[in-house]
C-alpha positions as a LaTeX table, in Angstrom:
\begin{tabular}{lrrr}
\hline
Residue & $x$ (\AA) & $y$ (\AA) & $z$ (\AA) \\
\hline
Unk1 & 187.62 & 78.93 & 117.83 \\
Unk2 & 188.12 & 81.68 & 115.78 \\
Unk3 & 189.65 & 85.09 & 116.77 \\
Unk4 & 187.89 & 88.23 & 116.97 \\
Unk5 & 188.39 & 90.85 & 115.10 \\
Unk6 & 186.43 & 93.99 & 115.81 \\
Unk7 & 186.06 & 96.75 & 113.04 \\
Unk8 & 185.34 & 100.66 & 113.82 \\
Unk9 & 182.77 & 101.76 & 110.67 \\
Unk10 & 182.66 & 105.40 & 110.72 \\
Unk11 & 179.93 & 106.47 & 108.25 \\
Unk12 & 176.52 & 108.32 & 108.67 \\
Unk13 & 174.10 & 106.19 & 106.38 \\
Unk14 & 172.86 & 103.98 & 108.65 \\
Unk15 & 172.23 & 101.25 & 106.08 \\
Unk16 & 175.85 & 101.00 & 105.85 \\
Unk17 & 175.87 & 99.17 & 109.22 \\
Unk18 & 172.88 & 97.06 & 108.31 \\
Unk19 & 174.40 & 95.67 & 105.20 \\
Unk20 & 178.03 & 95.39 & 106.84 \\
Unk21 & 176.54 & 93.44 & 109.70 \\
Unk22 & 174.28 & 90.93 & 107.77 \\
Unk23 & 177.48 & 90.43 & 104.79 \\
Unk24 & 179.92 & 89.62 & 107.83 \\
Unk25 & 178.04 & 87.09 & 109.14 \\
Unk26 & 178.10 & 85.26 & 106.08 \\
Unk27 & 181.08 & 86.15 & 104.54 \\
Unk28 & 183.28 & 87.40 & 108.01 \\
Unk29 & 181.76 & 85.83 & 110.81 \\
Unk30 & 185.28 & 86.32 & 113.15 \\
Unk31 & 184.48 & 90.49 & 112.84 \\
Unk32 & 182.68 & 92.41 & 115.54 \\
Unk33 & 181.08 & 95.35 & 113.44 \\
Unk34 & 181.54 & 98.48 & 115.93 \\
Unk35 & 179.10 & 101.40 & 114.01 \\
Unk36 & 179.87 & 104.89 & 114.51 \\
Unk37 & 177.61 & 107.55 & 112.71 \\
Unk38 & 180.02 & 110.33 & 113.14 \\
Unk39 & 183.51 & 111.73 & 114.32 \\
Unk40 & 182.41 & 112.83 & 118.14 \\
Unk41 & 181.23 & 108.83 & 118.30 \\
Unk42 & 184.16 & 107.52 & 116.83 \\
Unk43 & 186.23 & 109.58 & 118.89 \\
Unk44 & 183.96 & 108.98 & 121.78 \\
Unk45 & 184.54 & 104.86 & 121.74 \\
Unk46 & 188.16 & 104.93 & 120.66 \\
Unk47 & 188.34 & 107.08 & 124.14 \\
Unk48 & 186.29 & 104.94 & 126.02 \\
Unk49 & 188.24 & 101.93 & 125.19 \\
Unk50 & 189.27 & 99.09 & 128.07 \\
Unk51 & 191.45 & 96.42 & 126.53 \\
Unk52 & 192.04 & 95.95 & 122.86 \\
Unk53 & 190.90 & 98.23 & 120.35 \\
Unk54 & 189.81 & 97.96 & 116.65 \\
Unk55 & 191.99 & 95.93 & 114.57 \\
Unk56 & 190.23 & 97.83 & 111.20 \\
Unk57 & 188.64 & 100.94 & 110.85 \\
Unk58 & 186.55 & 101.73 & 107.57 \\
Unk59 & 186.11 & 106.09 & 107.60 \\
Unk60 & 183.62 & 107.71 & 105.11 \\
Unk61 & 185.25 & 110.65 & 104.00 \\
Unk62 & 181.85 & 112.59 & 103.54 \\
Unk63 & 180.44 & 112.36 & 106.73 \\
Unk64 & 177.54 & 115.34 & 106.81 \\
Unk65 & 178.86 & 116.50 & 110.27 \\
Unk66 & 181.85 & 118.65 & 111.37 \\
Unk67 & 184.44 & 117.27 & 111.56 \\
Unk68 & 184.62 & 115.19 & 108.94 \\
Unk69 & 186.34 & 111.92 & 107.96 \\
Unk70 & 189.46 & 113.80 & 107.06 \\
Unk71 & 189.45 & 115.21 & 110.37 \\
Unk72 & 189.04 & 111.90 & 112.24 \\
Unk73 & 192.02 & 110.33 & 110.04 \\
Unk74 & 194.46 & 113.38 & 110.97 \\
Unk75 & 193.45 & 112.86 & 114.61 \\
Unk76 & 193.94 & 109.37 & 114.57 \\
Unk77 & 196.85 & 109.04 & 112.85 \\
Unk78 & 198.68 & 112.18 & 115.83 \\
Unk79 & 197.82 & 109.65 & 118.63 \\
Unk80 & 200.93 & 107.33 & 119.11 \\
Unk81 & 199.77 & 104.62 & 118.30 \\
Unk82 & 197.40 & 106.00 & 115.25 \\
Unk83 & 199.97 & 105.05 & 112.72 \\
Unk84 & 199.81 & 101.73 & 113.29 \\
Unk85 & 195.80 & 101.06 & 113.13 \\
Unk86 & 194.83 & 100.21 & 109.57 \\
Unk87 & 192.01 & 102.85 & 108.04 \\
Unk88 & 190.63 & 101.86 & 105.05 \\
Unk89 & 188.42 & 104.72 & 103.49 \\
Unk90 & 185.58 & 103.66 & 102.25 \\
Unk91 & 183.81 & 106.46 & 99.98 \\
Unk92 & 180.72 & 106.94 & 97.42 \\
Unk93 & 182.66 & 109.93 & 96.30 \\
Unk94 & 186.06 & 108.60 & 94.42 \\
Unk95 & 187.21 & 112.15 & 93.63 \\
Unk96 & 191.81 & 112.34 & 92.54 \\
Unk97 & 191.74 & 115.11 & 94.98 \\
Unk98 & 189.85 & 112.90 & 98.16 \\
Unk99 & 192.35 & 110.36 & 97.01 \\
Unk100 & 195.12 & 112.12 & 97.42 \\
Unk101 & 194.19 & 114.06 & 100.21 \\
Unk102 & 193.19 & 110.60 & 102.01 \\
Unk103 & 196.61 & 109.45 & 101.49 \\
Unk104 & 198.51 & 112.78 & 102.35 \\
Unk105 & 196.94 & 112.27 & 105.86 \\
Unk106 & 197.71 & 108.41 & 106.26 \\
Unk107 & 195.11 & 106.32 & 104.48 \\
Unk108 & 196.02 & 102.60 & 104.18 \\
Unk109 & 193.53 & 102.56 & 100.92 \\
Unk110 & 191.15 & 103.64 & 99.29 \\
Unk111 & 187.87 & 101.50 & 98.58 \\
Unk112 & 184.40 & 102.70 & 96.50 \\
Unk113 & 180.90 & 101.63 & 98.23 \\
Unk114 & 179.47 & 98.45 & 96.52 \\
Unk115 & 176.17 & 99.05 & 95.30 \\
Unk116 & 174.14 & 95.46 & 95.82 \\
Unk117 & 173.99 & 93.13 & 98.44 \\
Unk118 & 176.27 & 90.36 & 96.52 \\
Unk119 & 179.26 & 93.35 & 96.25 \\
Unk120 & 178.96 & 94.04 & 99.72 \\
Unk121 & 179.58 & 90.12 & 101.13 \\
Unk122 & 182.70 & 90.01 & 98.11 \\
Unk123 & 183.66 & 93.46 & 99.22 \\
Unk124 & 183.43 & 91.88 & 103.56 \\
Unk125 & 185.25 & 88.81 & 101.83 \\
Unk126 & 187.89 & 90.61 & 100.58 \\
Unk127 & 188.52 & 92.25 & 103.77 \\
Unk128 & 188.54 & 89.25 & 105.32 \\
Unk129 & 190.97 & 87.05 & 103.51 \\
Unk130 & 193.87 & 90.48 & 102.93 \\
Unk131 & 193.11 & 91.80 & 106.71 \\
Unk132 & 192.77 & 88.47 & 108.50 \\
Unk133 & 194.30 & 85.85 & 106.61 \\
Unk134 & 197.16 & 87.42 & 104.41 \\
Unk135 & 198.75 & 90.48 & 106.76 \\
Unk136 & 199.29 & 90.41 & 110.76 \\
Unk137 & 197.97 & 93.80 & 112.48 \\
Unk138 & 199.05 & 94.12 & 115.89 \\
Unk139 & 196.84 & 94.64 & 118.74 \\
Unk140 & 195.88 & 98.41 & 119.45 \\
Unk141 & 195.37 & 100.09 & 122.94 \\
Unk142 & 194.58 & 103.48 & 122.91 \\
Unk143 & 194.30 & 106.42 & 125.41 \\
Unk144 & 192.11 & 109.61 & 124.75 \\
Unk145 & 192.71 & 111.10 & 121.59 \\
Unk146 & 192.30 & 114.85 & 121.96 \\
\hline
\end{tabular}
């Protein structure tokens, strides 16, 4: 049996999750998509966590509430064990600045949106063979954030 291996999207298009979902069963069935809309229910279910947490988390940067996704990777990243949880921002807006700025505050990488269905399940299949198959990420337990 394979392991699970939940993911933390953080992103307010809801189709996000809908396309995530159906290209991870096909192309990532061992992931457990966990959708977030915004920063206070990110925050929320990091907080609420019992056992193991997120092995992944993929933040849009341009998230139309406050705080942002800049403000849930600084957050993250202060907690103790924040530096250790992978966040891969995942953006429609490839900007040097958001780059830059995405690194400055402890990005992992930085990924564009795909477009069509077929880039999303290569995008989910990527993920899949550098995340689960090529590096080890240790298991993450976290108290409250704030």
């Amino acid at each position: 049996m394979a392991e699970h291996f939940s993911i933390l999207v953080v992103d307010d298009e809801s189709n996000v999750a809908d396309v995530l979902n159906r290209a991870a069963k096909n192309a990532f069935s061992e992931a457990n998509i966990i959708y977030t809309s915004n920063y206070k229910e990110a925050i929320a279910y990091l907080d609420a966590l019992k056992g193991r947490g997120p092995k992944l988390v993929l933040l849009d940067l341009d998230l139309q509430s406050e705080p942002g996704g800049f403000d849930f990777l600084s957050l993250v990243r202060h907690h103790p064990q924040g530096p250790l949880l992978p966040i891969i921002i995942l953006s429609s807006y490839s900007t040097e600045e958001n780059r830059a700025e995405a690194f400055r505050r402890g990005a992992n990488a930085f990924t564009s949106k795909p477009f069509s269905y077929i880039d999303w399940q290569s995008y989910v299949a990527r993920l899949r063979t550098y995340w689960f198959h090529t590096v080890t990420i240790p298991d993450f337990y976290f108290d409250k954030l704030d």
